[in-house]
N, C-alpha and C positions, 0 to 999 in steps of 0.2 A: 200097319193096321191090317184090316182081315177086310176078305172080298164077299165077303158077309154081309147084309142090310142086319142093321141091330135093332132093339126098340128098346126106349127107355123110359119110363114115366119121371117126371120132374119130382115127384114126392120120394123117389128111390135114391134121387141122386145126394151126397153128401153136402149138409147145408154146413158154412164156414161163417160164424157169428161174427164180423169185421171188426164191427162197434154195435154198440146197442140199437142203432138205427138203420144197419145195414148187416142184411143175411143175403149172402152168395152161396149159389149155385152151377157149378160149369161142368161141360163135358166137351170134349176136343176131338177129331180126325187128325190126319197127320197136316192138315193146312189148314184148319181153322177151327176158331172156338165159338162155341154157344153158353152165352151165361143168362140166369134166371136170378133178377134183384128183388125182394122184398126192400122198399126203402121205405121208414117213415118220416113223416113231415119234421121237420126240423137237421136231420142231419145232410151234409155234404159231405162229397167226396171233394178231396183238397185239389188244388191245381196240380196239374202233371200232364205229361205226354209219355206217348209211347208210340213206339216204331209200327205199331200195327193200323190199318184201317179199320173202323167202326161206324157200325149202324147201329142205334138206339131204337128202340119201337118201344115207346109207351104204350102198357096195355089197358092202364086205370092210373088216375093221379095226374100229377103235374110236377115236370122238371124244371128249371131254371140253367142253361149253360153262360155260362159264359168264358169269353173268349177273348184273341185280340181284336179279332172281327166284332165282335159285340152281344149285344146280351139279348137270349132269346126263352121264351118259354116253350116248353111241348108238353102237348096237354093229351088224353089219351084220345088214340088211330093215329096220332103223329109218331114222326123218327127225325133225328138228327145224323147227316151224316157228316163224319169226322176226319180231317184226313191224317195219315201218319204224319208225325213229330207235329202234332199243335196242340201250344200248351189250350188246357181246358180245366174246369169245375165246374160244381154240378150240386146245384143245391135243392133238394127237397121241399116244395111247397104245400104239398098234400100227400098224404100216404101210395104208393104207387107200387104197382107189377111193373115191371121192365123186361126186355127183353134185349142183349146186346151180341151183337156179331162181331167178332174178330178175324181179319187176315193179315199174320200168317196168324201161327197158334200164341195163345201166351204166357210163353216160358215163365215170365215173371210170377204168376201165379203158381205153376205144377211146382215151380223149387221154392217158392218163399221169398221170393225179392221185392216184391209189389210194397215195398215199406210205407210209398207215399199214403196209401190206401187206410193205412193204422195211426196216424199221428191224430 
């Protein structure tokens, strides 16, 4: 990376259409990522895990996780936090801004592997 502070507005950054209910947004440092969810109500993201740790910050809307640990809602000023390898989904109960943290970065996304995300 560069020893640079960058600035970036969310509307600059490239949106990636998942499904019809989900538009992504991400941008990464060399150790972690920032993604910007548009979700609407009715779709989920499928079960899956991944090697990184995540914070969710609802910014409007309400989410549904659920887990092995159990089933929760975050409604928005709330966050869930996640820890690596647990499996999760994540289903859309109202239309919702999101906000999610990744550590480390995730690869899955920059090359295309993130399959679970598209079924």
């Amino acid at each position: 990376m560069s020893d640079t502070i960058t600035y970036t507005q969310w509307d600059e950054v490239r949106g990636e259409q998942i499904n019809p209910n989900i538009l992504r947004r991400h941008i990464s440092t060399d150790h972690l990522t920032v993604a910007r969810f548009a979700l609407k109500a009715g779709g989920v993201v499928p079960k899956h895990s991944h090697v990184n740790e995540q914070i969710t910050c609802v910014l409007s809307g309400v989410l549904r996780f659920v887990s092995p640990g159990g089933t929760f809602d975050v409604r928005a000023g709330g966050t869930a936090r996640i820890p690596a390898n647990v499996d999760h989904e994540v289903h859309v109960l109202e239309d919702a801004d999101v906000i999610d943290v990744f550590t480390p970065v995730r690869r899955d996304w920059i090359d295309g592997t993130d399959t679970y995300f598209r079924r």
